[in-house]
VMD Tcl script that draws the C-alpha trace (Angstrom):
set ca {
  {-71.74 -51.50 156.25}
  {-71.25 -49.13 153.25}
  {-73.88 -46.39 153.48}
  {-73.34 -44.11 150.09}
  {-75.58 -44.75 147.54}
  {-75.48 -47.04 144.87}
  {-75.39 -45.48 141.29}
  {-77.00 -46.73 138.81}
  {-75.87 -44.02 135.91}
  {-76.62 -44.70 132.58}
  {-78.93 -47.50 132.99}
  {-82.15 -46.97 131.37}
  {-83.73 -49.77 133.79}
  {-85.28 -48.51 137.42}
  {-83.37 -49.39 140.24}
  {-86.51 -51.50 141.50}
  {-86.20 -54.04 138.69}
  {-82.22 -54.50 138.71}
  {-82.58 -54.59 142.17}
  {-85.40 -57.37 142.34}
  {-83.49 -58.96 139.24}
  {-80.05 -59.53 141.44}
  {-81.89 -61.14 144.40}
  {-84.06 -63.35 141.97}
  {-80.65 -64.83 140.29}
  {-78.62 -65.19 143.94}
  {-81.33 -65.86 146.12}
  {-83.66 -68.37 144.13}
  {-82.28 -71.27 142.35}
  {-82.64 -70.21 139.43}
  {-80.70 -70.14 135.64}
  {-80.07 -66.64 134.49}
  {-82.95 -67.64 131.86}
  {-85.41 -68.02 133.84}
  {-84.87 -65.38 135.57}
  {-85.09 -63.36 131.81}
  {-88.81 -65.39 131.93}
  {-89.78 -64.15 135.24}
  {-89.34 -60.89 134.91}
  {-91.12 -60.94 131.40}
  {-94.14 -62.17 132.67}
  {-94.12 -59.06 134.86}
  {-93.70 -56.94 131.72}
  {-89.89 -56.00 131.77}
  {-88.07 -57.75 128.45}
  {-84.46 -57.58 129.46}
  {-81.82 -60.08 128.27}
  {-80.43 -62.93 130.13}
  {-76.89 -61.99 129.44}
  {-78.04 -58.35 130.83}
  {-78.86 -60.04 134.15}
  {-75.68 -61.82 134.02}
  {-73.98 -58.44 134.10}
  {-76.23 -56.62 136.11}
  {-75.37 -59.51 138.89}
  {-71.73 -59.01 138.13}
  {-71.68 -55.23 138.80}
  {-74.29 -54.75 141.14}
  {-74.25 -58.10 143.48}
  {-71.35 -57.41 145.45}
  {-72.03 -53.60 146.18}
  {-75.19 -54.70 147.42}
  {-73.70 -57.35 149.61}
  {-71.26 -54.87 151.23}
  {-74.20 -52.75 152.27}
  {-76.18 -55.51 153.79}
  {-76.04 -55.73 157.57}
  {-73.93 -58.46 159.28}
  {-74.52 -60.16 162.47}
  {-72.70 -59.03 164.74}
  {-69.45 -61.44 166.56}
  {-69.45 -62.64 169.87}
  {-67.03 -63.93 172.18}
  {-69.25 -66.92 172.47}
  {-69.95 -68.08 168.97}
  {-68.74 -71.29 168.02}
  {-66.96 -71.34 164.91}
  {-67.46 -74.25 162.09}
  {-65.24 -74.74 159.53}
  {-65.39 -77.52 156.84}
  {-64.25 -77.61 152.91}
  {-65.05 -79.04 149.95}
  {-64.17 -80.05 146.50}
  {-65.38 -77.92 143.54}
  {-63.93 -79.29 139.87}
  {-63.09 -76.04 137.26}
  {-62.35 -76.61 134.10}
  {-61.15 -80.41 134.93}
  {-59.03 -79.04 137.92}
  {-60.11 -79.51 141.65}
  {-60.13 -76.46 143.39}
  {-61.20 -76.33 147.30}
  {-64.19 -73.81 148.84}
  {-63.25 -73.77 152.32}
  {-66.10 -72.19 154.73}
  {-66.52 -71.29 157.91}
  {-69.89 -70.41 159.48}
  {-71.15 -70.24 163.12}
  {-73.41 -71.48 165.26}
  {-76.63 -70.67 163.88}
  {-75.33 -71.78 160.47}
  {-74.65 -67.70 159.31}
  {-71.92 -68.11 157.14}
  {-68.47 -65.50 158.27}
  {-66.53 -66.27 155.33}
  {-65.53 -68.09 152.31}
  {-61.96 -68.49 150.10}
  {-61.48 -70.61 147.04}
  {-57.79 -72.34 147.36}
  {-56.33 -74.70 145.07}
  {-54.59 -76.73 148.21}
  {-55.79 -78.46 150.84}
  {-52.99 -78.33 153.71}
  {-52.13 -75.73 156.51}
  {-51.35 -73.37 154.46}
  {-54.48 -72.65 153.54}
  {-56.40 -73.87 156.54}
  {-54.09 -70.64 158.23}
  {-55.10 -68.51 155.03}
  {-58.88 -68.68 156.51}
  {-58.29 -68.56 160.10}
  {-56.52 -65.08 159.35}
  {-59.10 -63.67 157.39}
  {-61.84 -65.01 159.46}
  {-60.09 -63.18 162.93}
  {-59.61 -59.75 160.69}
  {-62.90 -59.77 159.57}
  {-64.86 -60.76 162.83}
  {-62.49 -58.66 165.63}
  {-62.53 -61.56 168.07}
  {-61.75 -65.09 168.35}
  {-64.45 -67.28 169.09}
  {-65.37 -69.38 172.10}
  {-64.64 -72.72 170.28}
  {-63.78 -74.05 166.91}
  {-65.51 -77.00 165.24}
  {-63.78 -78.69 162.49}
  {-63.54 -82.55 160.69}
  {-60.15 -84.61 161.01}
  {-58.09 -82.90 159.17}
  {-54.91 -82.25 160.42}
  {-54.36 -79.04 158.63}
  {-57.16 -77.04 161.42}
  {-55.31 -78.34 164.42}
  {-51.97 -77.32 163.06}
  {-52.95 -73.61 161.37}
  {-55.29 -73.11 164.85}
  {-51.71 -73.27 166.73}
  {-49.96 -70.98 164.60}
  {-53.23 -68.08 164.62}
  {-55.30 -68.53 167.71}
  {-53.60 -71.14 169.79}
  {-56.09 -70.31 173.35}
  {-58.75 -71.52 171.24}
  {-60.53 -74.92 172.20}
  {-60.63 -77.50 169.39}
  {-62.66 -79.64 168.41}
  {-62.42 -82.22 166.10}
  {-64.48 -84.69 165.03}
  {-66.69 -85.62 162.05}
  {-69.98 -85.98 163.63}
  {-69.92 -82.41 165.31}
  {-69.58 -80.34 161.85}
  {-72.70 -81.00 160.31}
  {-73.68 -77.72 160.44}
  {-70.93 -77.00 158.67}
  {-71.11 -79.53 155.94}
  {-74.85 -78.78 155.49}
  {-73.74 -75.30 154.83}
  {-72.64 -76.27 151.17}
  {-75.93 -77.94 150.16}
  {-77.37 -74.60 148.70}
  {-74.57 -74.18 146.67}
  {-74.29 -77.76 145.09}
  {-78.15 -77.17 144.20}
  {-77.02 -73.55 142.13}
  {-73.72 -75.39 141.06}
  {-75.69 -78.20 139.33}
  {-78.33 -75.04 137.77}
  {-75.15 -73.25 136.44}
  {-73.63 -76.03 135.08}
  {-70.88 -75.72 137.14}
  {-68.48 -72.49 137.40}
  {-65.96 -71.21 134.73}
  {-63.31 -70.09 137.05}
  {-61.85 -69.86 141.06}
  {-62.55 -66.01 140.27}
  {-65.61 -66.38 139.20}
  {-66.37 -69.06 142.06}
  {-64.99 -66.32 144.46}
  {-67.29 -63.62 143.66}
  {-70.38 -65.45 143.11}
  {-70.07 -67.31 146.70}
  {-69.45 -63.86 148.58}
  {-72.67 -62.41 147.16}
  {-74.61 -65.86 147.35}
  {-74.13 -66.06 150.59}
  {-74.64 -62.78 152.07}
  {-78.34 -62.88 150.24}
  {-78.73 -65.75 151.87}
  {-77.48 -64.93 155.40}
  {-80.31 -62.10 154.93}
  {-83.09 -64.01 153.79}
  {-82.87 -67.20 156.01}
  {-84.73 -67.09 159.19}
  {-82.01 -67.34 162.33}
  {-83.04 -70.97 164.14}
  {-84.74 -68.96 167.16}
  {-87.58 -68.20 164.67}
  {-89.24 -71.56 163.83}
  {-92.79 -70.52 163.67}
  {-94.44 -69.92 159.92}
  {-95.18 -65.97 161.29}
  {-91.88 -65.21 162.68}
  {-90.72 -66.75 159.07}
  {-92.52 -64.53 157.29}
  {-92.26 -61.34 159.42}
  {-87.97 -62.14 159.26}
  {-88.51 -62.11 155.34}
  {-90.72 -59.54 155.64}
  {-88.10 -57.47 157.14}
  {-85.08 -58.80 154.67}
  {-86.85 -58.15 151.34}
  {-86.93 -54.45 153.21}
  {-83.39 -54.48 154.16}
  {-82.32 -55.40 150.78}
  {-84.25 -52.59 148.67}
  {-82.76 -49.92 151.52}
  {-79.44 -51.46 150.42}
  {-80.14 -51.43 146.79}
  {-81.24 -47.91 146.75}
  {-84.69 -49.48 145.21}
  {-87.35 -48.68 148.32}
  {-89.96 -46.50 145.91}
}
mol new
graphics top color blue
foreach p $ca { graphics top sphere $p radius 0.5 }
foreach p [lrange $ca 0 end-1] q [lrange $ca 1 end] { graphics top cylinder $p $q radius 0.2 }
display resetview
């Protein structure tokens, strides 16, 4: 986790309300205007498009200083991808989250084949350390092949009916998809999922904690964790 400070020279705005801003637009499902409304209502008249920026600058430095959970040799790994049409092309989100449904990592590719089923597997192993226990995927052929090539002592399994954690995993994003109006490019897809779903990893109770007070004490604790990583805790 990245520990120097974020700066926020030369903006006239208070960390505090950039910072609540940010996790308004990524973690609620909310337009970029009403987000604009929101925060008027509380006093601050800031334009839309300067929440549009202030997502695009500060979102991902914020996301980097979040804390991840951390790997274990006994996770189970999910993987799954799906179809997301830019500018009349299809382009493909594949995902990969474990399981408790914490999502590891995330690449827009504009093929669907081993190639880029082997393009994830790499990143995911660089970015977690360690292999996992086990490795969940759908029918396609592409996982059994690119598992062979990067982590071939890994069990396999594949079978529709045993990635639905997986598959649920893109439901949030579909629901901000349809708010946006879909996205204006695989870049911007790119960076908008790797903040999205950090916010959300922090903000989402783990599966342990089912009961209303352990809900709100974990939120509790991730609307603190996100100001510390903001720089916004006055």
């Amino acid at each position: 986790m990245n520990t120097s400070p974020v700066s926020y020279k030369r903006h006239r705005f208070p960390p505090q309300i950039i910072a609540h801003a940010v996790r308004l637009y990524f973690r609620c499902p909310l337009s970029l205007r009403l987000v604009e409304e929101l925060l008027l209502e509380r006093g601050v008249a800031v334009s839309y498009e300067t929440i549009r920026r202030w997502g695009k600058k500060f979102g991902p430095d914020y996301a980097r200083r979040l804390p991840r959970k951390k790997p274990s040799r006994n996770d189970v790994w999910h993987l799954n991808e799906v179809v997301i049409t830019i500018a009349g092309r299809k382009h493909w989100l594949w995902r990969a989250v474990d399981q408790d449904g914490y999502v590891l990592d995330e690449i827009v590719q504009n093929r669907r084949n081993t190639q880029a089923s082997r393009r994830l597997l790499t990143r995911l192993l660089k970015k977690q350390g360690i292999a996992p226990k086990r490795m969940i995927t759908d029918k396609l052929r592409s996982y059994g092949a690119a598992r062979r090539q990067v982590m071939p002592h890994v069990e396999h399994r594949s079978h529709n009916g045993l990635n639905n954690r997986s598959e649920n995993s893109h439901m949030p994003l579909r629901k901000r998809e349809r708010m946006m109006q879909g996205f204006r490019s695989p870049g911007g897809l790119q960076r908008f999922v790797s903040v999205f779903s950090a916010v959300r990893n922090l903000f989402v109770p783990p599966r342990s904690q089912r009961s209303a007070f352990q809900k709100r004490v974990h939120r509790i604790q991730a609307i603190a964790e996100w100001k510390a990583a903001a720089g916004a805790m006055a």
